[in-house]
Backbone as CSV, one residue per row, in Angstrom:
resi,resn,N_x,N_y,N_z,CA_x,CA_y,CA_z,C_x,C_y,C_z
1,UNK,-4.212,-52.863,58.901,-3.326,-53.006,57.757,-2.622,-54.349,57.867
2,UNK,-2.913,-55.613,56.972,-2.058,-56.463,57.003,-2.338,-56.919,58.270
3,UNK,-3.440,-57.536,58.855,-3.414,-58.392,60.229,-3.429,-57.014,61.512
4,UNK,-2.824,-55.833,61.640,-2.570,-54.796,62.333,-3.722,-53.750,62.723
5,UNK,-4.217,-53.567,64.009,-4.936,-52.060,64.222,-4.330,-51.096,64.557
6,UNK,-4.718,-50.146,64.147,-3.329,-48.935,64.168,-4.769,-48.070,64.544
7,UNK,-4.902,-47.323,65.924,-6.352,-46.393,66.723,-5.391,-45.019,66.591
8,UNK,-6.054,-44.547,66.430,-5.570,-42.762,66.833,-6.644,-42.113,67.374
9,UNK,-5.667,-41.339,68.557,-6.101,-40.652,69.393,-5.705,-39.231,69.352
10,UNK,-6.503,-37.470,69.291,-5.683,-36.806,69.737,-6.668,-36.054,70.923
11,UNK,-6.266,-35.230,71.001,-6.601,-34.326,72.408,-6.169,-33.258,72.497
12,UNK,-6.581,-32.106,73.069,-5.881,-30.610,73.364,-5.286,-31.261,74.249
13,UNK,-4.206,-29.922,73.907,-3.315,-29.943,75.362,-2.635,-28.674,75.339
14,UNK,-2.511,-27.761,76.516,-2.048,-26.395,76.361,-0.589,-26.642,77.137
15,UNK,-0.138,-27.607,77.525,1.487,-27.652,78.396,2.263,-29.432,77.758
16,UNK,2.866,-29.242,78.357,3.892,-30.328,78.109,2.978,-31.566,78.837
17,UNK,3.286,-31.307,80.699,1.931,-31.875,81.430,0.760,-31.938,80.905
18,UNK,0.254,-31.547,80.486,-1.199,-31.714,80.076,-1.151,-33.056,78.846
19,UNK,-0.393,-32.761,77.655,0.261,-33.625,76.648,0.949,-35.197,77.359
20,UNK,1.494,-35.198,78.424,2.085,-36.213,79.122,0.848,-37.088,79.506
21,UNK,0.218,-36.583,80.412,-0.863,-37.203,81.073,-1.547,-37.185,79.995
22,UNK,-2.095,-37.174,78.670,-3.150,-37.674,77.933,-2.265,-39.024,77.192
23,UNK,-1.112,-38.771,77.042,-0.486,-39.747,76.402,-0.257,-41.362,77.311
24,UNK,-0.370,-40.830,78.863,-0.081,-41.673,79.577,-1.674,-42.420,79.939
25,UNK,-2.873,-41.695,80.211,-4.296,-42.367,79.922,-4.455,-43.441,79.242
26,UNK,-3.809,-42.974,77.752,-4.253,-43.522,76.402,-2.927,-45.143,76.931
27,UNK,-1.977,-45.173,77.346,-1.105,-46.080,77.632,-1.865,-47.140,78.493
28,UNK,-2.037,-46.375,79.504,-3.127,-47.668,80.743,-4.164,-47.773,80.019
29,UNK,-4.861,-47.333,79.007,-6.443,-47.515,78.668,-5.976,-48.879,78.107
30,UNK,-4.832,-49.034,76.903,-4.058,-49.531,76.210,-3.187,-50.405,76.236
31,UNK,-2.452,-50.712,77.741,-1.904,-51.496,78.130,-1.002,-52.781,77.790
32,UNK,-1.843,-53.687,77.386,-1.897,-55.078,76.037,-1.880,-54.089,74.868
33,UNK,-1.064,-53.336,74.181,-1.214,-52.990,72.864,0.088,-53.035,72.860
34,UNK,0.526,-53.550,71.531,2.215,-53.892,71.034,2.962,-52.592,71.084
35,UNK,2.473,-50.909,70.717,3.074,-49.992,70.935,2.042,-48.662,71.236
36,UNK,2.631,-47.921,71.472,1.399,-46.965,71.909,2.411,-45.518,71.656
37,UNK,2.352,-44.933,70.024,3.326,-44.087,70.195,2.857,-42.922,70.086
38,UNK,3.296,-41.801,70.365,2.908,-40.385,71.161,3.534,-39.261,70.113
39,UNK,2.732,-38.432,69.915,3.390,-37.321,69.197,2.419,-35.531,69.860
40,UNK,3.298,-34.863,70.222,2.819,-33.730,70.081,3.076,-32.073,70.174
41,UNK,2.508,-31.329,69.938,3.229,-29.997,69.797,2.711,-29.055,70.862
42,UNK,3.227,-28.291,71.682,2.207,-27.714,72.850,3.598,-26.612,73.074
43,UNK,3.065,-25.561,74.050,3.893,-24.591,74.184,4.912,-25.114,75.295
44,UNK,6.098,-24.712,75.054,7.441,-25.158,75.248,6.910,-24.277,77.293
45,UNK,7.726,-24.638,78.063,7.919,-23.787,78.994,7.057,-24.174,80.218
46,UNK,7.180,-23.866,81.634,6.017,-23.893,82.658,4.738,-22.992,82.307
47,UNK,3.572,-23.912,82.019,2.388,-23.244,81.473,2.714,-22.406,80.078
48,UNK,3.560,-22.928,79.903,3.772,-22.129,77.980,4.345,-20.888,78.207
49,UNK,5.203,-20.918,79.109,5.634,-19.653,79.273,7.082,-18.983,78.195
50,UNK,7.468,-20.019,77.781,8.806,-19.858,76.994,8.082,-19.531,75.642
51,UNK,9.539,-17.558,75.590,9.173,-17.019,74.329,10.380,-16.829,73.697
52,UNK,10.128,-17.019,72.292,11.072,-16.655,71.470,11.630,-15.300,71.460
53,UNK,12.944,-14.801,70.931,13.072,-13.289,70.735,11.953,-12.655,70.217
54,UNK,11.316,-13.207,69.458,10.208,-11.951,69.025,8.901,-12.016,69.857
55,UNK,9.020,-12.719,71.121,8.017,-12.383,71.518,6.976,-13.588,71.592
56,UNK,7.022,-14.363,70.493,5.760,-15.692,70.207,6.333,-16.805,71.448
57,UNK,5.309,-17.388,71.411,5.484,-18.839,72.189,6.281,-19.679,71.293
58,UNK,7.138,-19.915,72.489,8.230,-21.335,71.695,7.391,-22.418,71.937
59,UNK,6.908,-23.448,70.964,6.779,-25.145,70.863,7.569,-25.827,71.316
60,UNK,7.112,-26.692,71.850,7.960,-27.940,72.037,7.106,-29.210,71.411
61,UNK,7.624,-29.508,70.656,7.824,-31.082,69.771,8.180,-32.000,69.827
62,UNK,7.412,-33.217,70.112,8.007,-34.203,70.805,7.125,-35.664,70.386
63,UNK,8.645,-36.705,69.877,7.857,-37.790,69.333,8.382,-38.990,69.455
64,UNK,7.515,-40.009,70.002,8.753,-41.303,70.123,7.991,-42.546,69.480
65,UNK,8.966,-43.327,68.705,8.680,-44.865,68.176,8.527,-45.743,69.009
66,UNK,8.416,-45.551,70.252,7.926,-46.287,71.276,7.777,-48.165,70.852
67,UNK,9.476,-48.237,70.497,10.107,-49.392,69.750,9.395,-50.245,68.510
68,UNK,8.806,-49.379,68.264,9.179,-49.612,66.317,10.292,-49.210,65.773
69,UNK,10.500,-49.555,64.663,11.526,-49.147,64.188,12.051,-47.971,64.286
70,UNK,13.380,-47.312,64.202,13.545,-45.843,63.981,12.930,-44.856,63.087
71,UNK,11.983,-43.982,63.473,11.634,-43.114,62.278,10.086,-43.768,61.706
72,UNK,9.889,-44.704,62.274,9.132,-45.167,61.062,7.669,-45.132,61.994
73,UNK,7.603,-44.463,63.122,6.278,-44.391,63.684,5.512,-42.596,64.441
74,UNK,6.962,-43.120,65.286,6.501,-41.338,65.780,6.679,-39.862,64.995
75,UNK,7.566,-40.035,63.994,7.979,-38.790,63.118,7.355,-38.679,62.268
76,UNK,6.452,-39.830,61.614,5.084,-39.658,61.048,3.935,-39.368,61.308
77,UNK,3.958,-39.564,62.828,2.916,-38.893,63.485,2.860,-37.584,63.645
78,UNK,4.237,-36.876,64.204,4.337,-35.500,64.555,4.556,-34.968,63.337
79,UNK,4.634,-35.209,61.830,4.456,-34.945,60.709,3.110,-34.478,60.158
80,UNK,2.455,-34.963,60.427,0.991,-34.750,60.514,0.557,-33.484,60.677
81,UNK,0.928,-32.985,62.526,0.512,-32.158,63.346,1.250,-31.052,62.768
82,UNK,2.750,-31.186,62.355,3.439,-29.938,61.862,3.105,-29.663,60.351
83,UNK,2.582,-30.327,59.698,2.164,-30.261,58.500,0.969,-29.604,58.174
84,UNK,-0.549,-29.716,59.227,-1.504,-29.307,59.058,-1.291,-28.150,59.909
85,UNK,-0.103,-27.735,60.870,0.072,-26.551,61.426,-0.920,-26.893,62.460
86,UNK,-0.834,-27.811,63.452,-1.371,-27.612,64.760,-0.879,-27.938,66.058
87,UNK,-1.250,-26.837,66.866,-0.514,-26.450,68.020,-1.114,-26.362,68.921
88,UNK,-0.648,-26.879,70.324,-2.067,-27.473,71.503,-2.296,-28.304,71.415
89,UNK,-1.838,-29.744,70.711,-2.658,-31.177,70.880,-1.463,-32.063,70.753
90,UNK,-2.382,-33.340,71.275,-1.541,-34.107,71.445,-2.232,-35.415,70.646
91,UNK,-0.961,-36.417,70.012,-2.097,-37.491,69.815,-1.390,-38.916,70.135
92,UNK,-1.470,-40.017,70.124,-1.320,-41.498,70.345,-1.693,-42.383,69.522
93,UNK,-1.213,-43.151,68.448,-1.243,-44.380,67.818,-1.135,-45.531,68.824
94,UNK,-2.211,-46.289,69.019,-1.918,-47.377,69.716,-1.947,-48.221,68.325
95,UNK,-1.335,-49.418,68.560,-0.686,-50.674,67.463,-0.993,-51.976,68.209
96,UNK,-1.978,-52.531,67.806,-1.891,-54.225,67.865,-1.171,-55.032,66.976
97,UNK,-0.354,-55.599,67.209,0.315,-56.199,66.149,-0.620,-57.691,65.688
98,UNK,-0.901,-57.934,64.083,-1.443,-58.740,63.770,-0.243,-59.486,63.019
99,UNK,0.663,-60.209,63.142,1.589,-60.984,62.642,2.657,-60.610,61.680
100,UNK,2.414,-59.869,60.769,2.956,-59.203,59.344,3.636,-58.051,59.667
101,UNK,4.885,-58.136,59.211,5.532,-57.437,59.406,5.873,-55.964,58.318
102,UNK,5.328,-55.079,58.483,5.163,-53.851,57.473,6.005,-53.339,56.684
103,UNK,7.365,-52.827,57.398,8.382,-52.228,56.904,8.575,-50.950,57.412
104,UNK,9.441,-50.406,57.159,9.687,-48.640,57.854,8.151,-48.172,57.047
105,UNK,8.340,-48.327,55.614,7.549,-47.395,54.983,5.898,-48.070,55.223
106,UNK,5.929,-49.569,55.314,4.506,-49.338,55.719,4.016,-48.782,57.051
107,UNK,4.654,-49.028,57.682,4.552,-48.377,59.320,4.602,-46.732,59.107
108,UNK,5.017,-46.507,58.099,5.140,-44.689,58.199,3.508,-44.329,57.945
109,UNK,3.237,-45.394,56.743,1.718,-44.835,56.293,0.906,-44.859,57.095
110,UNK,0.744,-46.345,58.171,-0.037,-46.331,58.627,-0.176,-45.387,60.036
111,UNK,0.832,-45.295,60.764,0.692,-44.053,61.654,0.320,-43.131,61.273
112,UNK,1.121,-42.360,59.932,0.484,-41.169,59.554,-1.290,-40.996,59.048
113,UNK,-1.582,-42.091,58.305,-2.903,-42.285,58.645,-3.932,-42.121,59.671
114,UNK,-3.082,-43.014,60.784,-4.496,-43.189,61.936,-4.265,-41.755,62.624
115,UNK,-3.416,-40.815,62.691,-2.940,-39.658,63.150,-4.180,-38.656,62.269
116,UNK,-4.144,-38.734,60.830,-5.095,-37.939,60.018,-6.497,-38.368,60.285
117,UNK,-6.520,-39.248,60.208,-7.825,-39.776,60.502,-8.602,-39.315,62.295
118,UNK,-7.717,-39.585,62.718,-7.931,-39.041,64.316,-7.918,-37.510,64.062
119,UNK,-7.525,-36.725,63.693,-7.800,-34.866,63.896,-9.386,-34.845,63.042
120,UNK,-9.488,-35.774,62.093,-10.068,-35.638,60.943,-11.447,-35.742,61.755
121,UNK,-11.788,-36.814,62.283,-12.542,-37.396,62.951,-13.221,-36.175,64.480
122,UNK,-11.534,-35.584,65.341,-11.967,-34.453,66.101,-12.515,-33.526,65.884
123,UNK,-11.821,-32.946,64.361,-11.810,-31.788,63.912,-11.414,-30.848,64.919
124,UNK,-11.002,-29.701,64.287,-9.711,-28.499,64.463,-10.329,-27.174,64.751
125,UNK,-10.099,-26.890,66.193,-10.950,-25.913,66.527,-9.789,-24.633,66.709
126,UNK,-10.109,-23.390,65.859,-8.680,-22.528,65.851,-9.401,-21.981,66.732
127,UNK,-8.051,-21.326,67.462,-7.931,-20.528,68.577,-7.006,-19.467,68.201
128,UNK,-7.216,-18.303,68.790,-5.844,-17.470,69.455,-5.501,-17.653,70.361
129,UNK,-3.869,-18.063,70.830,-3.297,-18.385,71.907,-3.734,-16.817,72.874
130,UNK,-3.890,-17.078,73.661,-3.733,-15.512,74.880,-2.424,-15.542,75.614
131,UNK,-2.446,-14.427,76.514,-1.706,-14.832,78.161,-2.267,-13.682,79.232
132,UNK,-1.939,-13.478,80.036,-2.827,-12.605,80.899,-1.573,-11.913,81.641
133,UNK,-1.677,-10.509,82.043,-0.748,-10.390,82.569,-1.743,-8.889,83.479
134,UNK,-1.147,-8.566,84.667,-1.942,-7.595,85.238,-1.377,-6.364,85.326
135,UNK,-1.991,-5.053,85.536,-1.369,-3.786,85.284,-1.787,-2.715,86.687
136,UNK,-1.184,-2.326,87.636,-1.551,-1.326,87.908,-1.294,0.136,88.677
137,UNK,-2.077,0.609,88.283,-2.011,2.006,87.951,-2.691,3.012,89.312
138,UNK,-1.977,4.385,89.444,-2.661,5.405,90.503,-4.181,5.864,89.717
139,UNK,-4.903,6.456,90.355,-6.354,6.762,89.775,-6.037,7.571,88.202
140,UNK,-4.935,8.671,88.620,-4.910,9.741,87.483,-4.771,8.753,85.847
141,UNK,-3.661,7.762,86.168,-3.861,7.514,84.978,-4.574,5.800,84.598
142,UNK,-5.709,5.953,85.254,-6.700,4.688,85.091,-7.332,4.649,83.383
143,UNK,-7.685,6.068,83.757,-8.780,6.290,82.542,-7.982,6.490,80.870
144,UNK,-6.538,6.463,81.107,-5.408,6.223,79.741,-5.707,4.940,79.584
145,UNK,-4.801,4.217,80.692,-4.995,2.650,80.505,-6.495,2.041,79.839
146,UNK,-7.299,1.774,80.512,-8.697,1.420,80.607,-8.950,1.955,78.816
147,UNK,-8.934,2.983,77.991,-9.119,3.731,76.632,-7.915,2.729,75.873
148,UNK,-6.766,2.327,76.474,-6.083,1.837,75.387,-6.543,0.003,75.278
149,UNK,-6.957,-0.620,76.467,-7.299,-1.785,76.703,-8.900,-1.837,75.749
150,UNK,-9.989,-0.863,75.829,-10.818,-0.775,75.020,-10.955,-0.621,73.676
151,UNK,-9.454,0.359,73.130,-9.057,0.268,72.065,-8.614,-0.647,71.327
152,UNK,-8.143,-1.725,72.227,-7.336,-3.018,71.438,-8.677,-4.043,71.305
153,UNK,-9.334,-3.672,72.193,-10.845,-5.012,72.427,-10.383,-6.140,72.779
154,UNK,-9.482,-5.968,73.956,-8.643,-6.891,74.430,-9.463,-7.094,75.368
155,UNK,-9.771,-8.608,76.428,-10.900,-8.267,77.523,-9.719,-8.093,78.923
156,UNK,-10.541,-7.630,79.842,-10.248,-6.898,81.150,-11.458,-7.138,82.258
157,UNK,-10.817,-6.937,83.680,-11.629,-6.562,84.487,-10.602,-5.662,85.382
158,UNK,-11.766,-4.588,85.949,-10.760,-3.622,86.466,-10.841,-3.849,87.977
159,UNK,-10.190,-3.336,89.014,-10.952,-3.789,90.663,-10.551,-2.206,90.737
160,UNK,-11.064,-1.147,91.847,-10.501,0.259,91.731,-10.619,0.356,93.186
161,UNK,-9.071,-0.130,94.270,-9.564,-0.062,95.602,-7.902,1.003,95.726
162,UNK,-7.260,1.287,96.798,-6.185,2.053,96.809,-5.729,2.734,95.735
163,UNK,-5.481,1.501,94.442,-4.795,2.024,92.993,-5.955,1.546,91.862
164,UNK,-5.795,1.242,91.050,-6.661,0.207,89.915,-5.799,-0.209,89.287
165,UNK,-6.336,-1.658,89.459,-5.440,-3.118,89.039,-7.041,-3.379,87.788
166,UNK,-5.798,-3.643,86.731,-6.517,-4.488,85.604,-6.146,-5.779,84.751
167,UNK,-6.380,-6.929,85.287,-6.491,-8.071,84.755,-6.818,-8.266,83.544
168,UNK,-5.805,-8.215,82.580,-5.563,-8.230,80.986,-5.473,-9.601,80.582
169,UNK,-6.357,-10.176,79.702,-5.861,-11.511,78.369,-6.110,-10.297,77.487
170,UNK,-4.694,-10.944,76.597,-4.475,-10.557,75.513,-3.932,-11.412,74.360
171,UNK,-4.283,-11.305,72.802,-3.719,-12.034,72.125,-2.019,-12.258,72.378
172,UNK,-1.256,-13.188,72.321,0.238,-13.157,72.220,0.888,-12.840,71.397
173,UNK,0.543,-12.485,70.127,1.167,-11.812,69.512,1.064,-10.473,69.653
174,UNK,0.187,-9.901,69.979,-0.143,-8.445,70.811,0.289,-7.954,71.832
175,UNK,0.312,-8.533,72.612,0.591,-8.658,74.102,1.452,-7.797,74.178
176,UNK,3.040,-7.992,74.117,4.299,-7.209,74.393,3.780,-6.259,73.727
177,UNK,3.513,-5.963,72.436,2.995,-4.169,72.017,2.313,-3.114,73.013
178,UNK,1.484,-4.209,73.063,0.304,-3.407,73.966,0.772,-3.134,75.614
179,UNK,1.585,-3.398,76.256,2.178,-3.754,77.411,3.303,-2.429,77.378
180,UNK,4.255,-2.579,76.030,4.700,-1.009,75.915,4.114,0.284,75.712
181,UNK,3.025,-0.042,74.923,2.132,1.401,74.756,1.467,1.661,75.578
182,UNK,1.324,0.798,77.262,1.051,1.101,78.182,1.962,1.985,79.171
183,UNK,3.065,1.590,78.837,3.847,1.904,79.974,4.148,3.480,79.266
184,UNK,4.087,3.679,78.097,4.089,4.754,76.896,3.218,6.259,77.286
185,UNK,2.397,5.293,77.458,0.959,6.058,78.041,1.096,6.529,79.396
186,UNK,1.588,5.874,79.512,1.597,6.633,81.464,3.248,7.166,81.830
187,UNK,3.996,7.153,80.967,5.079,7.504,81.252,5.795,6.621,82.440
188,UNK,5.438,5.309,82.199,6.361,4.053,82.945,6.030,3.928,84.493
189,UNK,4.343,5.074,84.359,4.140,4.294,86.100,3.386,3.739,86.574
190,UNK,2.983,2.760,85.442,2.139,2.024,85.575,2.832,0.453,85.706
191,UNK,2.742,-0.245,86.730,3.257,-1.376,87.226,2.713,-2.617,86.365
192,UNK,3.572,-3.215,85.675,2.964,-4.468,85.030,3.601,-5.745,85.024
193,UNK,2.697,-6.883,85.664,3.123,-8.080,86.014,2.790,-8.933,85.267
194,UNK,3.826,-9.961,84.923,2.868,-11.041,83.770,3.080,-12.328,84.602
């Protein structure tokens, strides 16, 4: 734009770390580039562990002008990502500056551009978030558990040595339901660790 390359980059990323270190790659790949600014949305917490009251994964959102002007680079980027509703990635505008000076608003377009253009280019692979959490249980009430885990078509593996332990992913929005109608089911003596 106007003398300027404006590259976009994005990438999964399931943590904050994961989002850091792709942003920081794209920096050393990048080095000699006038700015290199970062936007992205990934689950808030150690390994995404932070939940809201109801249960969902809290986001964390995070965007910097990485000295462009205020506003006029990274909030157009993370505009993008919250706009098309995506969660897990991360992306990077690197900026060569070609002489000409843009303005807030041309600098808004063009980040938000190379940002669209970059998912556009990845394309958007939906997922259901999971989490895994393990359960276990005396023999008598294996065969409750095991009927309600089959019922949800949630996946599992069972191990059946002293007690039976079952290694649950489950959708996250499911998860806490299914975790009470376990403990429901067995009348609370069934041990569950997340």
């Amino acid at each position: 734009m106007r003398g300027s390359e404006f590259v976009g980059y994005v990438a999964p990323a399931d943590s904050v770390d994961a989002a850091e270190s792709f942003v920081e790659r794209i920096r050393e790949r990048h080095a000699d580039a006038t700015h290199n600014v970062p936007a992205y949305r990934v689950p808030a917490g150690e390994g995404g562990s932070a939940r809201s009251p109801d249960g969902s994964t809290m986001l964390r959102e995070y965007q910097s002008d990485d000295g462009e002007p205020s506003g006029s680079a990274g909030k157009p980027a993370l505009n993008v990502l919250v706009q098309r509703e995506l969660r897990n990635v991360a992306a990077v505008v690197t900026r060569y500056y070609g002489g000409t000076n843009l303005g807030v608003g041309g600098l808004a377009r063009a980040y938000s551009r190379a940002v669209k253009e970059a998912v556009d280019d990845a394309g958007v692979v939906e997922s259901v978030p999971h989490e895994r959490f393990s359960v276990t249980v005396a023999y008598d009430d294996s065969g409750t558990v095991r009927g309600l885990l089959e019922s949800e078509g949630v996946e599992f593996d069972a191990s059946y040595e002293a007690e039976v332990s079952f290694s649950v992913r489950a959708p996250v929005d499911s998860a806490a339901d299914l975790r009470d109608r376990i403990r429901s089911a067995t009348s609370g003596r069934a041990s569950i660790e997340r």
